[in-house]
N, C-alpha and C positions, 0 to 999 in steps of 0.2 A: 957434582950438582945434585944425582940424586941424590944421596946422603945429607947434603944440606935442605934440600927439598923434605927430607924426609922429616928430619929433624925439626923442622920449623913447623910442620902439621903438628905431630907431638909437642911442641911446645901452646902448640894455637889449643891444642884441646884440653892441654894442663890451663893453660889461663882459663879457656870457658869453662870448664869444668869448677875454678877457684870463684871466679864472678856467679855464675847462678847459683854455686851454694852460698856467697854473701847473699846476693839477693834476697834466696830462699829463706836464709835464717833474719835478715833486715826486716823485711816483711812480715816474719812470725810475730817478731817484737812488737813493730808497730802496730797487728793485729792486734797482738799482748796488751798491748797500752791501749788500745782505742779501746776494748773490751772493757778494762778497767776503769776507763774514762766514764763509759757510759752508765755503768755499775754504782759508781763515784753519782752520777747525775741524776742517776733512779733512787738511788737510795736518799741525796738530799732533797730531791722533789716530794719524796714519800715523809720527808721529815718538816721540810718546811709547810707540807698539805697538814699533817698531823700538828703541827703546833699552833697554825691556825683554825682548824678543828677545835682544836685545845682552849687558844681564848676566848672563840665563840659557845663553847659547848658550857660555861660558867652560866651566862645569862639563857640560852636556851632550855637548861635544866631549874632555872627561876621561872621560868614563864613556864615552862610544865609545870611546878609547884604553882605558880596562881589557879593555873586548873583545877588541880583537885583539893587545895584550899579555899575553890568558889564560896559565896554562902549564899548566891542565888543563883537561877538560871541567867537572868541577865549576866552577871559577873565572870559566869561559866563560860558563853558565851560569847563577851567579849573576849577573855583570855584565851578562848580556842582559834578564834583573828589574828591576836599579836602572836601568837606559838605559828600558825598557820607562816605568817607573813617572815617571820625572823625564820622557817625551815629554810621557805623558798630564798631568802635574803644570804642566808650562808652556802645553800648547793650555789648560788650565783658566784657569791665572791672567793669560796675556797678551793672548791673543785675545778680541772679542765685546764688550770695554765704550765703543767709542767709541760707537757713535749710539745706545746703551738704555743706558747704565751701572747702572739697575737691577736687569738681566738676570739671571735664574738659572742658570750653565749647567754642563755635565757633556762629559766629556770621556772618551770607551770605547775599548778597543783589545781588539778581535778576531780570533782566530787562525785560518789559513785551513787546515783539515784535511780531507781524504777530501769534497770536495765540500757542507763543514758550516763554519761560523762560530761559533766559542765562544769566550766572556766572557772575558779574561783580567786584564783589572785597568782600574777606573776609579776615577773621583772628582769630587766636585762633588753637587750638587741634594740632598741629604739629605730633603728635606721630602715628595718624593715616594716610589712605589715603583722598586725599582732597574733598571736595563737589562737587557735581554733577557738570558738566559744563552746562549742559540745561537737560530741560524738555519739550520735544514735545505734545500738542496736539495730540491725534491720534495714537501715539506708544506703548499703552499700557495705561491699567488702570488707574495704577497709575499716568504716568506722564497726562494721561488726567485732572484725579481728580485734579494735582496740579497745574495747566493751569486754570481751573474754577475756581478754588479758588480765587486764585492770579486774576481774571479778575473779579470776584464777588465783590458784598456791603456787604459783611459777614465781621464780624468786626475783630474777632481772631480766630485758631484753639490752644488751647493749650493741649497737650499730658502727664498727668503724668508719665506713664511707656509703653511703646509700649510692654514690655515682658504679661501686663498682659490687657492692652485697647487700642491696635494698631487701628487705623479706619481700616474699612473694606478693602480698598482697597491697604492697605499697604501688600506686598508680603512676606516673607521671614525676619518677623518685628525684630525676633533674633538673625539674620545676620548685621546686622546693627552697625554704630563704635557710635551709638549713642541710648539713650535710652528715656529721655524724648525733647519736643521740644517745641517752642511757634511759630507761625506764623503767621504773619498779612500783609497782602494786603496793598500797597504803593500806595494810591489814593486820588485822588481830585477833590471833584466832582465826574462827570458819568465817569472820564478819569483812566483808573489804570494805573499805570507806574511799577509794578514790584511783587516784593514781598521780604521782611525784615523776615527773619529765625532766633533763638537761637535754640541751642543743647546742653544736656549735655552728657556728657557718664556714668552720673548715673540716675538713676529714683528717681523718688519724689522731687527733687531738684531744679526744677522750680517755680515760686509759681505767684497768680493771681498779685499781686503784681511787679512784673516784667512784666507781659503783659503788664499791663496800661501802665507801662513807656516804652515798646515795641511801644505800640500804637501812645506811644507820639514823641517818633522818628523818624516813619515810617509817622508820620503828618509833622515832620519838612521837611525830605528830599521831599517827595511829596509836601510840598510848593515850595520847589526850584524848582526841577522837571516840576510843572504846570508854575511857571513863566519864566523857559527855552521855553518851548511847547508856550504859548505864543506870545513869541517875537520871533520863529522863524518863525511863521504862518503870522503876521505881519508885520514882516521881519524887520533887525535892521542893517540897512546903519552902514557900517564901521566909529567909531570915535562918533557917538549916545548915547546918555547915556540913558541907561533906567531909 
């Protein structure tokens, strides 16, 4: 009986021994593969971001050339509106849906005046109330903090979830109709002209991946921008082609 007693434990510890290293190596696999999977899913989100990128950035770089093709200020003028509106039009519709794609998001461009930040044209979120009209310098922390920013050489701030890494100076961060954000400073040169916001009203839904192309929007409209600035400093006699 011992002997059989004995034998049967060594048999019990040959099988468990057999089964946790299946397990172990089952598990490495599926790690293996889900790894891949997700790699597989970063890389086509990153592809299908850029090829819509792609078909917007045609007409984008036409309405940059109405810019600096103006031949009046009025003309100049209007063409820095539709380059304005078609920036905000594409950070809405290309950015932000690979890892939420049920994301709501909004997309604001703000004008940098006399040490103040005012509304100038958005789109997106309907459902909630609309973006801030300005941010003062000097009214409070927070719109201070967002007045610096927007006037600094800082490149982005990106926000994954303000419920659980609000910057410091965000108030009341779970009151908010929005929860992660990206924001990049609209500048050229030492000169800022504003500041380009995305929002979503979920968290983890933004990704570095959308900055860049954040980054590269808020470069395009900041070209038009500095060559408005420009030629109005220079001054552009009515009928003039730049």
């Amino acid at each position: 009986m011992a002997a059989a007693s004995h034998g049967s434990i060594k048999a019990f510890w040959a099988i468990t021994a057999i089964v946790a290293t299946a397990a172990s190596a089952t598990f490495t696999v599926v790690k293996e593969r889900q790894a891949r999977a997700a790699t597989r899913t970063a890389s086509q989100a990153r592809a299908q971001l850029a090829a819509g990128l792609n078909r917007a950035g045609a007409p984008l770089l036409t309405v940059l050339g109405n810019v600096t093709t103006a031949k009046t200020p009025e003309d100049m003028r209007a063409a820095i509106e539709v380059l304005t509106a078609r920036v905000i039009d594409i950070a809405h519709s290309q950015c932000g849906r690979s890892r939420r794609p049920g994301a709501n998001l909004r997309a604001v461009y703000y004008s940098y005046v006399d040490n103040r930040l005012e509304r100038r044209d958005w789109t997106g979120r309907l459902t909630s109330s609309p973006p801030r009209s300005a941010f003062t310098s000097g009214a409070n922390l927070h719109d201070t903090e967002v007045v610096r920013f927007a006037a600094s050489d800082e490149r982005l701030l990106i926000v994954d979830d303000l419920y659980y890494n609000a910057p410091a100076h965000f108030i009341d961060a779970k009151g908010r109709t929005y929860r992660s954000f990206i924001a990049v400073p609209v500048r050229a040169g030492e000169t800022s002209f504003g500041l380009l916001t995305l929002d979503s009203d979920l968290g983890g839904s933004l990704t570095e991946t959308d900055a860049g192309h954040l980054i590269l929007l808020a470069g395009v409209l900041a070209a038009g921008l500095a060559h408005l600035a420009s030629r109005q400093t220079v001054g552009m006699p009515r009928g003039q082609e730049c």
